[in-house]
C-alpha positions as CSV (number, residue, x, y, z in Angstrom):
1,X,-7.9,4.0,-8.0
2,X,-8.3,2.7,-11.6
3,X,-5.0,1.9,-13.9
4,X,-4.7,4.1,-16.9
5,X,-6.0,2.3,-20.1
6,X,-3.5,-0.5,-21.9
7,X,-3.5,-3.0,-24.0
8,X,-2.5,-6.6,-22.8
9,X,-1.1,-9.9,-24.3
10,X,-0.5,-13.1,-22.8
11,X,2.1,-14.6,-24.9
12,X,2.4,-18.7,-24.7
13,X,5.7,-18.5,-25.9
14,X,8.7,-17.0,-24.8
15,X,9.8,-16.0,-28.3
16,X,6.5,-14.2,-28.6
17,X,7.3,-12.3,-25.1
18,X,10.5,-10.8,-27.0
19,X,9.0,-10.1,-30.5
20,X,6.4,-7.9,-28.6
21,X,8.8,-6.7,-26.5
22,X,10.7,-5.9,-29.4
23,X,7.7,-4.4,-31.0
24,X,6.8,-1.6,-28.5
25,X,9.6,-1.0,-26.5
26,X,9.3,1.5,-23.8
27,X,5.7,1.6,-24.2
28,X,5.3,-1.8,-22.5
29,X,6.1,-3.1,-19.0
30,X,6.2,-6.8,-18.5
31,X,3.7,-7.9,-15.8
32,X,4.7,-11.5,-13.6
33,X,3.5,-11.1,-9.9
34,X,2.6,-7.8,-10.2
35,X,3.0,-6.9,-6.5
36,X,4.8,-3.8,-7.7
37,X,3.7,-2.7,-10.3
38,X,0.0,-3.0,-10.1
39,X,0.1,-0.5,-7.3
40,X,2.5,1.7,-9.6
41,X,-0.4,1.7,-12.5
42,X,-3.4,2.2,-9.7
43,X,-1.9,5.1,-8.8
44,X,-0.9,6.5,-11.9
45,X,2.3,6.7,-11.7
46,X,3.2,4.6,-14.7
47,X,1.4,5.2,-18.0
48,X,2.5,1.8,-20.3
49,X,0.7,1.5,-23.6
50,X,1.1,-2.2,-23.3
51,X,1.2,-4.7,-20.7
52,X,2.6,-8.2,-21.7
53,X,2.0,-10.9,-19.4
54,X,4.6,-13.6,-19.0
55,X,3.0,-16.0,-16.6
56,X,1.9,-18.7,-19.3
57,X,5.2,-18.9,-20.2
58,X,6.7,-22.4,-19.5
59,X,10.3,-23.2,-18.5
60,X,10.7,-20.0,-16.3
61,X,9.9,-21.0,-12.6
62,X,12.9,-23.1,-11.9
63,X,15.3,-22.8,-8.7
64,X,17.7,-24.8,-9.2
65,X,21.6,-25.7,-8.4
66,X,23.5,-26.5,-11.7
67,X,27.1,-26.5,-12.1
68,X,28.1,-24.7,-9.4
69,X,25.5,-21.9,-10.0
70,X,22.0,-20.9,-8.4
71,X,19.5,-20.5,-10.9
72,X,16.5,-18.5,-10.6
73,X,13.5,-18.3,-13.4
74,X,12.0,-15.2,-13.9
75,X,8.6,-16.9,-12.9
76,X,10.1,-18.7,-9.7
77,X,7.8,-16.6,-7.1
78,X,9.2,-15.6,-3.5
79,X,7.7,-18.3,-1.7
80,X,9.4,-21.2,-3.8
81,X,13.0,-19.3,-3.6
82,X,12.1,-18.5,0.6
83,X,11.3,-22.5,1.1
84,X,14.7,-23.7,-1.8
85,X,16.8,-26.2,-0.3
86,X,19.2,-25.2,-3.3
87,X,19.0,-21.7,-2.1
88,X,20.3,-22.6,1.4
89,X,22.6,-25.2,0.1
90,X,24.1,-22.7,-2.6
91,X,23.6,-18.8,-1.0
92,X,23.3,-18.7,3.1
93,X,22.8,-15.5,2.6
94,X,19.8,-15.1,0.5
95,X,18.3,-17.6,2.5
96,X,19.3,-15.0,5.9
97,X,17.7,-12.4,3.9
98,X,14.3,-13.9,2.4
99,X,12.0,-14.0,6.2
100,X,12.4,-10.3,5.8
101,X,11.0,-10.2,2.2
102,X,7.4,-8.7,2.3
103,X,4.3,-10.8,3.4
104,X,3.1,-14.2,2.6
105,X,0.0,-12.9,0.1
106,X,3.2,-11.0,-1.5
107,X,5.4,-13.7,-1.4
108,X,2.6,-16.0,-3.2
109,X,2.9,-13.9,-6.0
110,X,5.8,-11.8,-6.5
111,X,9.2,-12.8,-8.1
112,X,12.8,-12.8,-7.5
113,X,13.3,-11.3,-11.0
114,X,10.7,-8.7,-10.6
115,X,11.8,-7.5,-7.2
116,X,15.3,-7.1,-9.1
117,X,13.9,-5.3,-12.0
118,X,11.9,-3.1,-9.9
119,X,15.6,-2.3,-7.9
120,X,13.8,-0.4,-4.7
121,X,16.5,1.1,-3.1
122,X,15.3,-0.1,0.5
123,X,14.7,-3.9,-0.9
124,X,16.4,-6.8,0.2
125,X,17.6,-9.0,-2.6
126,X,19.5,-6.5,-4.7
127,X,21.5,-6.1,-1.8
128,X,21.9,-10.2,-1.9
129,X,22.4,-9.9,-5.3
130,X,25.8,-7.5,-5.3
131,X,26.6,-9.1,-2.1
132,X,26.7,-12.4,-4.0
133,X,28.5,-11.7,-7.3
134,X,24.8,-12.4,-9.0
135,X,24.7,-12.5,-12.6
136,X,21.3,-11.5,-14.4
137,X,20.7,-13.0,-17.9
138,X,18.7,-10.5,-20.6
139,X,17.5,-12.2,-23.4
140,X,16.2,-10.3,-26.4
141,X,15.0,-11.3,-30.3
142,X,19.1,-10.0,-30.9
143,X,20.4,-12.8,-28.4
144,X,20.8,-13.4,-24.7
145,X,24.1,-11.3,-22.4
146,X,24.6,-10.9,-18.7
147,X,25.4,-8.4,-16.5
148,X,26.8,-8.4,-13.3
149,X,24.9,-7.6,-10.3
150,X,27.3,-4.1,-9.4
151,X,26.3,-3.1,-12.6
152,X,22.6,-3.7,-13.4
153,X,21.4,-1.6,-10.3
154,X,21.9,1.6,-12.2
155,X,19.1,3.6,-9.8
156,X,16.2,4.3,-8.1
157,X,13.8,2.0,-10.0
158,X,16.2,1.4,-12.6
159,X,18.2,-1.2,-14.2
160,X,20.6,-2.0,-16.8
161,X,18.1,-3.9,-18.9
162,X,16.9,-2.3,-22.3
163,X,13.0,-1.9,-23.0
164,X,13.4,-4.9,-25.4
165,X,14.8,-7.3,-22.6
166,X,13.4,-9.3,-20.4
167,X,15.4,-10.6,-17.7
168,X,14.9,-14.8,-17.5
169,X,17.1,-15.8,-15.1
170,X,19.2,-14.7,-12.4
171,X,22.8,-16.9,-11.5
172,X,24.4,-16.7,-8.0
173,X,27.8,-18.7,-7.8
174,X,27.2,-21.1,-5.1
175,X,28.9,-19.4,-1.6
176,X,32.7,-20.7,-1.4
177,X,32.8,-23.6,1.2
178,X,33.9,-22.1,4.6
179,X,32.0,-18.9,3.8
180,X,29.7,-17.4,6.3
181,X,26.7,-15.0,6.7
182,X,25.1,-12.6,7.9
183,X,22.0,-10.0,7.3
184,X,19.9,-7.6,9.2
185,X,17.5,-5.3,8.9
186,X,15.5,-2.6,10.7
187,X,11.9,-1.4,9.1
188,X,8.8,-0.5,11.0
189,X,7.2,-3.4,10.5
190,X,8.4,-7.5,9.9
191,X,7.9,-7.4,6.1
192,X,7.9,-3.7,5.2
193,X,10.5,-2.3,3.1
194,X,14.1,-1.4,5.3
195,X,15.0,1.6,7.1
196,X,18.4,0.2,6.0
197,X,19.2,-2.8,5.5
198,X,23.3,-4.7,5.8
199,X,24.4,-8.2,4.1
200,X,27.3,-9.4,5.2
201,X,29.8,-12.4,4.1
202,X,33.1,-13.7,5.2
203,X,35.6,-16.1,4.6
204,X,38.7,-16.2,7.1
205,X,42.0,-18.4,6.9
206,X,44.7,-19.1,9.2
207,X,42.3,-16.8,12.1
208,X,42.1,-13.9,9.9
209,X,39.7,-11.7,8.0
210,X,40.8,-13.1,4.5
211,X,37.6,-11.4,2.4
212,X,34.4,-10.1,2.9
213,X,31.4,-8.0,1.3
214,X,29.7,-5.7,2.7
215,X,26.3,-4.4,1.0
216,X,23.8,-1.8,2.2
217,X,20.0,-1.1,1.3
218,X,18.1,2.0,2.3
219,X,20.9,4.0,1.9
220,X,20.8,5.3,-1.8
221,X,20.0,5.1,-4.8
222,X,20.3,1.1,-4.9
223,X,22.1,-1.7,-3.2
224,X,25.8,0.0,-1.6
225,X,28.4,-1.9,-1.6
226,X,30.9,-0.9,1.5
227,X,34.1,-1.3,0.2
228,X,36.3,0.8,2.4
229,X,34.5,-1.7,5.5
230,X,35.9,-4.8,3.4
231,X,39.3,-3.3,3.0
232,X,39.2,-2.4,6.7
233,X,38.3,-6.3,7.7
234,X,41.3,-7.4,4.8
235,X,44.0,-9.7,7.8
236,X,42.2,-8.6,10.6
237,X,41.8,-10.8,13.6
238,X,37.8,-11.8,13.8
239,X,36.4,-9.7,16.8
240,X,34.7,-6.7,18.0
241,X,37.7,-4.1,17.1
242,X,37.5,-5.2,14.0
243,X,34.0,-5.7,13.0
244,X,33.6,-2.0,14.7
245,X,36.3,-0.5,12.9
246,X,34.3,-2.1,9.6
247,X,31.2,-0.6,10.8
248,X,32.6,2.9,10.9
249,X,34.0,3.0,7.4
250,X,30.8,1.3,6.0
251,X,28.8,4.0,8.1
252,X,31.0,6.7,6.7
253,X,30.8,5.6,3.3
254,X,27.3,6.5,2.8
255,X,25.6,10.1,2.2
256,X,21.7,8.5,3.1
257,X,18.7,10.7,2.0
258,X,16.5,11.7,4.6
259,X,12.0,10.9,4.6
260,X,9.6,10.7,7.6
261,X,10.5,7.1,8.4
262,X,14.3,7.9,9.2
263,X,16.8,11.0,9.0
264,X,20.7,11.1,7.8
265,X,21.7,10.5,11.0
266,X,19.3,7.6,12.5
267,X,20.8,5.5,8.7
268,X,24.5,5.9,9.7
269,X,23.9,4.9,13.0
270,X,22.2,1.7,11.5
271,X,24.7,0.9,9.3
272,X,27.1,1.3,12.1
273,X,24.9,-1.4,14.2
274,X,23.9,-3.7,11.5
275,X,27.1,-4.1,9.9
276,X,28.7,-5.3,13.3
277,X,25.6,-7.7,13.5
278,X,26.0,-9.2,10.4
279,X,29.8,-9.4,10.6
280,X,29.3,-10.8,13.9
281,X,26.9,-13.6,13.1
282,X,29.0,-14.8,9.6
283,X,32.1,-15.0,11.7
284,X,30.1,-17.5,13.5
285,X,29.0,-19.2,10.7
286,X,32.9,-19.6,9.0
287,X,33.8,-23.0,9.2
C-alpha cells in the first residue's frame, strides 16, 4: 500500500512548525516517529493535504525533572523516556507501564507526545497520563495553554488539541513521596496493544487507604478513570477485602465494547483481576 499524495515541509524552526500549522489547519497532520500514522496513511485511512515534519526541530527531545515536574519534549522518543532515570525518580508509574509499550524498532522511533495525540483507546500512556494528573502544553502562533490530562482524551483517536496546535510538551507532577504503584496489562502478545489495561496508585496514612487512582485502557473510548473503585478504597484497611471490593466497582463502572480479541464479559473480568493486581503491588510499594 502506497500513502495518498501530500505535500511535506520540514520546518527548522519551531515558529515555522506553527505558522504552517496555522496555515492549513486540518488539512495537515504533523509527522514525528510516525509509528502511527504512517500505517494510517498506507492504508488510506487518512487523506492530509500536508504533512509537516517536526524532527529537525531543536529543543524538543528533553526528559527532564524541573521544579517538581516531569517534562517530556514532543521529540523525546519511547526509548529515551523507557531508559529516564527522571522518569523513575519522578512517575513509578510510567516507568511500571513503559516495558509494555510496543517493540524496540517502535520504541526507537515513536514518541510520548505522539502516542498521546494519537489517544488509542487500548494504549498505555494515556492511561499514565490521567492516572498521573499529566498536563499537556499546546502551543500555537496565538500563544501556548494546557490542558489537563482528564480532559484532552476527548475519544477514539481524538484529542483536545486544535488543528493549529501542536502539542510540545507533556508535565507530570512528580508522584507524592510515599506514593506507590502499580500497572498491568493483558494483550496477546508482550508489546501489542491491551486487551485492557489498569494503572493504579496509592498513598496510605495512619494504615489506611488515604487516596488512590484508578485508570483503565481497553475499555472505551479512551483512558477510564475508576472513580467509584477510588471512593471504595477512601479509609479502608490495605488488603484483599478491600482491593476486591475496588475491583468490583472499577469492573462495574465500565460498559466495554466487544471485537474478536475479547468480548464484554472477558474485559470486566480483567478489570476485576488487574485492578486487584495493581492495587496489590502499589500497596507494596507505599512507604
Amino acid at each position: 500500500m502506497k500513502p495518498p499524495p501530500f505535500d511535506y515541509f520540514c520546518p527548522e524552526t519551531l515558529e515555522e512548525a506553527l505558522a504552517l500549522l496555522a496555515e492549513h489547519g486540518e488539512a495537515a497532520k504533523v509527522i514525528a516517529g510516525g509509528q502511527s500514522l504512517v500505517p494510517m496513511l498506507n492504508l488510506r485511512a487518512l487523506h492530509p493535504a500536508v504533512l509537516i515534519d517536526i524532527n529537525r526541530l531543536s529543543g524538543l527531545d528533553h526528559v527532564s525533572l524541573e521544579g517538581g515536574q516531569l517534562r517530556v519534549g514532543a521529540l523525546a522518543r519511547h526509548k529515551a523516556v523507557l531508559e529516564s532515570a527522571a522518569v523513575a525518580d519522578a512517575s513509578p508509574l510510567m516507568a511500571l507501564a513503559y516495558p509494555y509499550v510496543s517493540h524496540g524498532p517502535i520504541r526507537n522511533r515513536g514518541t510520548l507526545c505522539g502516542n498521546l495525540c494519537h489517544n488509542d483507546p487500548a494504549s498505555e500512556m494515556p492511561a499514565v497520563a490521567v492516572a498521573s494528573d499529566a498536563e499537556m502544553v499546546l502551543q500555537s502562533t496565538g500563544g501556548t495553554r494546557t490542558v489537563g490530562a482528564e480532559d484532552f482524551f476527548t475519544g477514539t483517536l481524538e484529542t483536545a488539541a486544535e488543528a493549529n496546535e501542536l502539542l510540545v510538551e507533556v508535565r507530570v507532577p512528580q508522584a507524592p513521596a510515599g506514593q506507590g504503584a502499580g500497572f498491568h496489562e493483558v494483550s496477546a502478545r508482550k508489546g501489542d496493544f491491551a486487551y485492557v489495561a489498569v494503572g493504579a496508585t496509592l498513598e496510605l496514612a495512619e494504615g489506611a487507604c488515604a487516596a488512590a487512582r484508578i485508570v483503565c485502557a481497553g475499555v472505551g473510548d479512551g483512558p477510564h478513570r475508576a472513580r467509584a473503585a477510588e471512593e471504595a478504597l477512601a479509609g479502608a484497611a490495605p488488603g484483599d477485602e478491600a482491593f476486591g471490593q475496588a475491583a468490583a466497582a472499577a469492573a462495574d463502572s465500565i460498559d466495554p465494547g466487544e471485537d474478536f480479541h475479547a468480548d464484554a464479559d472477558y474485559r470486566r473480568d480483567l478489570v476485576r483481576s488487574l485492578t486487584r493486581r495493581a492495587l496489590a503491588d502499589a500497596a507494596s510499594r507505599c512507604n
